[in-house]
C-alpha positions in Angstrom: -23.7 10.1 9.4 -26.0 9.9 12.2 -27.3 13.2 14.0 -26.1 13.9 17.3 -27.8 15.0 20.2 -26.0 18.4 22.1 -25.0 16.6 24.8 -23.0 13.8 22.7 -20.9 16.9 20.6 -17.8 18.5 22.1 -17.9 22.1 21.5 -15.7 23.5 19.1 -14.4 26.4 19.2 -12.1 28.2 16.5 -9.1 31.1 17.0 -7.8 32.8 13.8 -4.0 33.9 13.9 -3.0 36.3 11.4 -1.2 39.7 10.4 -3.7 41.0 8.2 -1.9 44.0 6.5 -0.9 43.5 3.3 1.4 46.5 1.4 0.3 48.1 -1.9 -0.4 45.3 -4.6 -0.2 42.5 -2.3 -2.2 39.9 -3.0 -1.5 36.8 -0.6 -3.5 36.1 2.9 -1.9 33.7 5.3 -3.9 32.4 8.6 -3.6 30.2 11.4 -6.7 28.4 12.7 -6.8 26.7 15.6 -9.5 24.4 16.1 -10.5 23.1 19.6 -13.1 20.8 20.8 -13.9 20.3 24.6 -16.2 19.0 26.7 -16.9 15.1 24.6 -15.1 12.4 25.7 -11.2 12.7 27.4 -8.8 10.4 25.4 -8.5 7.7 27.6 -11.9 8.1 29.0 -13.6 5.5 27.7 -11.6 3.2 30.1 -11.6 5.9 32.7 -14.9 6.7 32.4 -17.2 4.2 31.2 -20.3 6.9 32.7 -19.6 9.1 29.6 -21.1 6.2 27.1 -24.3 5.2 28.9 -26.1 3.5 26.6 -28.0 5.4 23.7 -25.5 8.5 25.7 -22.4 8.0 23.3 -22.0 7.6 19.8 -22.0 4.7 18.4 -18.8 2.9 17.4 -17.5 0.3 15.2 -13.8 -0.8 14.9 -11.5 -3.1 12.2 -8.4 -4.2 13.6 -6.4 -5.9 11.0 -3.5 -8.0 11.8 -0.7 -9.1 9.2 -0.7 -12.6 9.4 1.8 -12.8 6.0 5.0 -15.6 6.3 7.2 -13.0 7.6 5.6 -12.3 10.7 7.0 -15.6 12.1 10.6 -14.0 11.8 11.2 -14.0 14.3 8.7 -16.2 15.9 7.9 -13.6 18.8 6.7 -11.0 16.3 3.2 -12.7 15.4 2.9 -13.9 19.3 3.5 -10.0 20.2 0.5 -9.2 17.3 -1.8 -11.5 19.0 -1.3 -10.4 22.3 -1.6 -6.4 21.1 -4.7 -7.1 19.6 -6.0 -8.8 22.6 -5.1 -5.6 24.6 -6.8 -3.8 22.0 -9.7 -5.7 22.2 -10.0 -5.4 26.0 -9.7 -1.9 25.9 -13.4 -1.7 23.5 -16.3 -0.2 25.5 -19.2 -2.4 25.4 -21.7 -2.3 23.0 -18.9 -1.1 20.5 -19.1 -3.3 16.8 -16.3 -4.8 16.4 -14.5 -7.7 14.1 -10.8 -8.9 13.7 -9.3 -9.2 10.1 -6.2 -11.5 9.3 -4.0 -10.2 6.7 -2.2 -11.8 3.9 -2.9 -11.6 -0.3 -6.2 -12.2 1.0 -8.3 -11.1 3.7 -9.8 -13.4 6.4 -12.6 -13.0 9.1 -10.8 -13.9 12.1 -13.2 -12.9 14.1 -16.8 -13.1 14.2 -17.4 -13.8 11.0 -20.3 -14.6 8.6 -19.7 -10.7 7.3 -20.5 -8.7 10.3 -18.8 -6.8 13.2 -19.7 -8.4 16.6 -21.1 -6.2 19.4 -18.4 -5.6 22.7 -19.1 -7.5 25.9 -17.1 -9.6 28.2 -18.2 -12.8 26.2 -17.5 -11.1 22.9 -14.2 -10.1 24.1 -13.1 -13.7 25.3 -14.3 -15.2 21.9 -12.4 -12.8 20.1 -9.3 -13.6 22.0 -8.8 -17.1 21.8 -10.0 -16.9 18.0 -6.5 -14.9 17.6 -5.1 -18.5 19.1 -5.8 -19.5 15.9 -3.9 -16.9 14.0 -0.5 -18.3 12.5 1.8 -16.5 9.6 1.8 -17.9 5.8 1.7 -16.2 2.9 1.6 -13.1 1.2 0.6 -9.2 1.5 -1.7 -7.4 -0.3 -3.5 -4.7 2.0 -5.8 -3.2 0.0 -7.8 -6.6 0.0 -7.4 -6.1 4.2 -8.7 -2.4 3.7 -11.6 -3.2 1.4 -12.8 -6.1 3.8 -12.6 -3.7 6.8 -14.6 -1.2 4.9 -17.5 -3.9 3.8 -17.5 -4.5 8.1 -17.6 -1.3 9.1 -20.6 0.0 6.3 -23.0 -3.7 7.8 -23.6 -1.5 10.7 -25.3 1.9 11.5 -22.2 3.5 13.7 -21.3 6.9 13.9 -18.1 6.4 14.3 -15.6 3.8 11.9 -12.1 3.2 12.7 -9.6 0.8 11.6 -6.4 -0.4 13.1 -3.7 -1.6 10.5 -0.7 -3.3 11.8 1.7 -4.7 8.8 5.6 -5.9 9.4 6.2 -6.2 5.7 6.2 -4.5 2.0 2.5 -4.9 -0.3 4.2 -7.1 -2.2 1.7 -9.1 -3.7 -0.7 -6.4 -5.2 0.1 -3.5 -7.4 0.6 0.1 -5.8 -2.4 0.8 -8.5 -4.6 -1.7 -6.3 -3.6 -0.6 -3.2 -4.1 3.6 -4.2 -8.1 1.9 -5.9 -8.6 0.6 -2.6 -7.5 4.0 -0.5 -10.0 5.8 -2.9 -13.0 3.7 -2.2 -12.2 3.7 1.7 -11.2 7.6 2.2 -14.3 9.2 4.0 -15.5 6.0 4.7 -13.5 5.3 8.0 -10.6 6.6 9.6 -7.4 3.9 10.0 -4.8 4.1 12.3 -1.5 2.4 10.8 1.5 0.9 12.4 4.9 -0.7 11.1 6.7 -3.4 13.0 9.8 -4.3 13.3 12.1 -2.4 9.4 11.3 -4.4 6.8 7.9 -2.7 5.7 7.6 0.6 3.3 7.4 3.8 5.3 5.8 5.6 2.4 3.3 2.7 2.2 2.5 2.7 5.9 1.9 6.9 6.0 0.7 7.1 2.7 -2.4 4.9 3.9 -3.1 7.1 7.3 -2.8 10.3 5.5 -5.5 9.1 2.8 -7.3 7.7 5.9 -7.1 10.8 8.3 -5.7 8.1 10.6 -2.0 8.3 12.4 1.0 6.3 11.4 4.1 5.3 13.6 7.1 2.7 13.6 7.4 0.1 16.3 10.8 -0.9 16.7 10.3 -3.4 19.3 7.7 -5.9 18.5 7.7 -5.8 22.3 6.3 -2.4 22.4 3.1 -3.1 20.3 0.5 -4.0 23.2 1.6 -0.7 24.9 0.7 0.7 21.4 -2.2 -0.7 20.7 -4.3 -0.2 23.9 -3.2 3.5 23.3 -4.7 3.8 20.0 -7.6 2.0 21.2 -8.0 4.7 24.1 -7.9 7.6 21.4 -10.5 5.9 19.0 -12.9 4.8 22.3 -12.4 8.9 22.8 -14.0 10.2 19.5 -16.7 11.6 19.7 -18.0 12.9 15.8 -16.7 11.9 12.8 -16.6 13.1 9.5 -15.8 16.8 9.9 -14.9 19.2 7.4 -13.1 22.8 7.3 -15.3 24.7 5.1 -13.8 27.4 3.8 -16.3 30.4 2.2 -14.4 32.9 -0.4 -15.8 36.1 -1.7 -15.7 36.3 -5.7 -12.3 37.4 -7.3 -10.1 35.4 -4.3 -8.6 31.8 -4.6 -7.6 29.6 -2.3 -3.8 28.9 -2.6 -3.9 25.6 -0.4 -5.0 24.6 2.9 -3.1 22.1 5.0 -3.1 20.9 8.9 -0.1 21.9 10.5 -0.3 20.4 14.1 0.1 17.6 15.5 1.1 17.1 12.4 1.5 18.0 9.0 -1.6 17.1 7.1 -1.7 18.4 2.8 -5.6 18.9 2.4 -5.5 21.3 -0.3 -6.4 18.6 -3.0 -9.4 16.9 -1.0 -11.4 20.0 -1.5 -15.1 18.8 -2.1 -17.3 21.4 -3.5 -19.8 22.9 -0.9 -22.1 25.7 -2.7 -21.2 28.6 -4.5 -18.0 29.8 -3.7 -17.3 27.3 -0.7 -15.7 24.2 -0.3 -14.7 21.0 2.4 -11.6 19.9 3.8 -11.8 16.8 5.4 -10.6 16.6 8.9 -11.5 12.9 10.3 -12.9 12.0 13.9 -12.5 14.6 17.0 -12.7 13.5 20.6 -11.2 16.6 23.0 -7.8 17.7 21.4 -6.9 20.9 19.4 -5.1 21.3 16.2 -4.1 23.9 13.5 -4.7 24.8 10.0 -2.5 27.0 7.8 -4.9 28.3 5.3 -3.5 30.3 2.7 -5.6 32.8 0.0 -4.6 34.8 -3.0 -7.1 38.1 -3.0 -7.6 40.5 -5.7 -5.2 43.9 -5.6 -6.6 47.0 -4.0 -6.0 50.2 -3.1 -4.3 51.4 0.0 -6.9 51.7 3.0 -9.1 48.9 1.7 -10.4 46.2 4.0 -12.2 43.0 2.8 -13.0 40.1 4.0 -10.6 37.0 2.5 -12.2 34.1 4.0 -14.6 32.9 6.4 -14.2 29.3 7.9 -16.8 27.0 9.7 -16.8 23.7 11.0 -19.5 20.8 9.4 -20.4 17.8 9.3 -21.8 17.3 5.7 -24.8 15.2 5.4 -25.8 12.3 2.8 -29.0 14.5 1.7 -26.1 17.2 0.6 -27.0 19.4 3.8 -24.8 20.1 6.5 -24.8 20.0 10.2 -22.7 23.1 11.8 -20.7 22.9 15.0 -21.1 26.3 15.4 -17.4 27.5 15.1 -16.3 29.9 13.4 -13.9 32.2 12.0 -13.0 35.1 9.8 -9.7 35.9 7.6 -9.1 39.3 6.9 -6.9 41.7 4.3 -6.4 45.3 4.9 -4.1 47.1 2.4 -1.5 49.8 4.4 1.0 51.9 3.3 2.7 51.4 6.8 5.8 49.6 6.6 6.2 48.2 10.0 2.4 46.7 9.6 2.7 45.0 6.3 6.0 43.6 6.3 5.5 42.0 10.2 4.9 37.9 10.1 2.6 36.7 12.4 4.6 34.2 15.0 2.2 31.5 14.0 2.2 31.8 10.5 6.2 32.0 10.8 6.5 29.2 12.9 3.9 26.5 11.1 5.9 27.7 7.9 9.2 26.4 9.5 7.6 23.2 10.9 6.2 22.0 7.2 9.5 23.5 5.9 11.3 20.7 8.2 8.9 18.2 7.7 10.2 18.3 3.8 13.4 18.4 4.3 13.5 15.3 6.5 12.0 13.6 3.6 13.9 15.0 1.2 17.3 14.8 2.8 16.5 10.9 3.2 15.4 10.6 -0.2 19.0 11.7 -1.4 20.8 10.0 1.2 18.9 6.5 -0.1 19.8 7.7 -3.9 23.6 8.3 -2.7 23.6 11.8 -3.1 25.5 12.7 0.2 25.9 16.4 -0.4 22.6 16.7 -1.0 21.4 15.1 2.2 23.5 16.7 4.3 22.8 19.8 3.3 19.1 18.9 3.8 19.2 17.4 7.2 21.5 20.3 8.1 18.5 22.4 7.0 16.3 20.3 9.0 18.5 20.7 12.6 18.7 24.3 12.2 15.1 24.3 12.3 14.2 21.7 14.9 16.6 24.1 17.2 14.8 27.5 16.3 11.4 26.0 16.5 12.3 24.1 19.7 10.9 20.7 18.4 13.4 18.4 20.5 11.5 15.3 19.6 12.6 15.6 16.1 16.0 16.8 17.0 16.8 13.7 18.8 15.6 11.6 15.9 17.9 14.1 13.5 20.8 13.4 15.7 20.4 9.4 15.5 21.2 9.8 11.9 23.5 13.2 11.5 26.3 14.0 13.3 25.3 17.6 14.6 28.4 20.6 14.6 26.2 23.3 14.9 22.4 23.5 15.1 22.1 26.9 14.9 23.6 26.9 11.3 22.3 23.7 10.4 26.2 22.1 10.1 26.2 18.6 10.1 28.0 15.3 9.1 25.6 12.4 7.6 26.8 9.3 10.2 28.6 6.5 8.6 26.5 4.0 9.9 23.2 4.8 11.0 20.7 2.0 12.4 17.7 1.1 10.2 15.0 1.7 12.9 16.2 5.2 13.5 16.5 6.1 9.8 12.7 4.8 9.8 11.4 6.3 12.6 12.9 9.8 11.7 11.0 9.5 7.9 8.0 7.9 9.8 7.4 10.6 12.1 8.9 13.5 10.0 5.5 15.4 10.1 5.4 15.9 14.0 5.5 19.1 14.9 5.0 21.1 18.1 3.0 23.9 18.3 3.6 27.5 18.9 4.8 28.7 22.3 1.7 30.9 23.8 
């Protein structure tokens, strides 16, 4: 991870949301952290605003974009043309002097593009090789992505960049390697880069498709439409172009006799970190939190504190921002914030949730019941589902998330929101069934 100069860094800046009162014998903190960087690169700006990347200005870049070339993507024959031509898009929308290298897809995993085991550097004649070597790209075969994954990751390590992304685009189940191979190859990759992963068209896994973004820091979505996917691409391409440091962690500092209960992103969407807790010094540890360009998100952080005695104060945690370092050090972005506990025998202050806390509890709270509800409606347990996607309405409505109340409503028949009543549809369409699961983690954020 290369050192950055100030003027290369956003700044970050952190707000803590909290009630910190606790009655007599309580033991559990809850916190909101918001963290915000400003001031780097704009999403977007990188085609915008080429000025912000003068040369030796930026960080440096390299980007995978790996394209499923298995036998299915010629059903129907548009699908692999509308690949091709999102990958161009993608392609064009690299700022020069970003690395960059084209991966085909199958059981195995082919250098489309340069070749000879290295990423190739972004310029106009870079770009127009690139695209009519996807001429060349035609479906056969089988699909096994954690050979596409591990290939992507040999790329992106033959160059010093500061910043490595991949782009995975798959139409169809990993058939043709075991879920063992593909978890192996997640392991060796996570922290390595960050991969954005798309689905095309409904015959691929959703749980495959999110389950490598979330081990990747990356995003994941459904596209429908084959049609849909250059739009897609050149927008993911924007928002990698627009990072600006990679590899930050949450570090979270604890005082002795406290434990951290778990610690999981909340916005834009919901994020379980709790488990990727690398140690960090006595008493501290680091949550991995990917690439940041300028964008904000929030962290529900959650700590169990030892009793005390009404009137006490201490402090429950403090969080920073870093960017650990291969010697074991740690660069700090300099923002910071503090979680507190204050024991009270006042009623009104102990027992009063904090509107953030309350409202990131509700958003994870729907994110699980989206996935649970379809779970039991795949198993056949009707009952069950309804009364999960019920659950999952009445909380859409209250926390005012309409995106996911529109998806809800593609697949329930909605009485009454506010009480969650529903009807599970008849027949619901397979694309809206898998765009609610894939984007089931959305959320919106609190109403200031």
């Amino acid at each position: 991870m290369a050192n950055f100069s100030k003027s290369s860094v956003p700044q970050f800046s952190m707000d803590v949301y909290q009630n910190e009162y606790l009655p007599e014998g309580g033991r559990e903190v809850n916190a909101i952290v918001t963290v915000t960087a400003t001031g780097g690169g704009t999403v977007g700006s990188a085609v915008a605003a080429p000025h912000l990347y003068a040369p030796g200005g930026g960080p440096s870049a390299g980007v995978a974009i790996m394209v499923d070339c298995s036998g299915s993507m010629d059903y129907p024959p548009t699908k692999m043309r509308n690949a091709r031509d999102a990958t161009a898009a993608a392609i064009d929308t690299l700022r020069d002097g970003v690395h960059f290298a084209v991966i085909g897809g199958t059981h195995v995993a082919k250098e489309v593009y340069p070749g000879g085991g290295r990423l190739a550097v972004a310029d106009a004649t870079t770009r127009g090789q690139a695209k009519e070597a996807l001429r060349k790209l035609s479906a056969g075969g089988g699909t096994a992505i954690g050979t596409w994954l591990k290939l992507a990751d040999r790329l992106l390590s033959s160059e010093e960049v500061a910043i490595r992304h991949g782009i995975l685009l798959t139409d169809g189940r990993n058939e043709h390697e075991s879920p063992e191979d593909l978890k192996a190859a997640l392991e060796s990759c996570a922290g390595r880069f960050t991969c954005d992963a798309r689905g095309v068209g409904t015959d691929w896994e959703v749980k495959e498709v999110t389950g490598i973004a979330s081990a990747l820091l990356g995003t994941a979505d459904i596209v429908a439409d084959p049609a849909a996917l250059a739009a897609d691409f050149t927008q993911m391409m924007e928002k990698a172009m627009g990072k600006e440091v990679a590899d930050v962690a949450l570090r979270l500092w604890t005082p002795v006799g406290t434990a951290i209960k778990f610690v999981k992103q909340v916005a834009p969407t919901v994020e379980e970190l709790t488990d990727r807790r690398t140690e960090a010094g006595p008493r501290a540890g680091d949550y991995p939190t990917g690439s940041w360009g300028d964008e904000s998100r929030d962290y529900h952080v959650c700590v169990e504190v030892p009793a005390a005695g009404l009137g006490q104060e201490m402090l429950a945690a403090r969080v920073s921002l870093v960017v650990p370092q291969p010697d074991g050090s740690a660069q700090n972005l300099g923002a910071q914030g503090l979680v507190r506990a204050v024991w009270t025998d006042d009623m009104a202050a102990s027992t009063s949730i904090n509107p953030q806390v309350a409202h990131y509890t509700g958003q994870a709270e729907l994110a699980q019941a989206i996935q649970q509800g379809l779970d039991l409606r795949k198993a056949g347990d009707m009952d069950g589902a309804t009364a999960k996607l019920g659950r999952a309405v009445q909380l859409a409505s209250a926390s005012g998330n309409a995106d996911t109340a529109k998806l809800l409503a593609k697949v329930v028949d909605v009485v009454d929101a506010a009480t969650g009543t529903v009807r599970l549809k008849a027949k619901v369409e397979e694309a809206d069934e898998m765009t609610l699961e894939t984007r089931s983690t959305k959320t919106v954020r609190v109403k200031k």
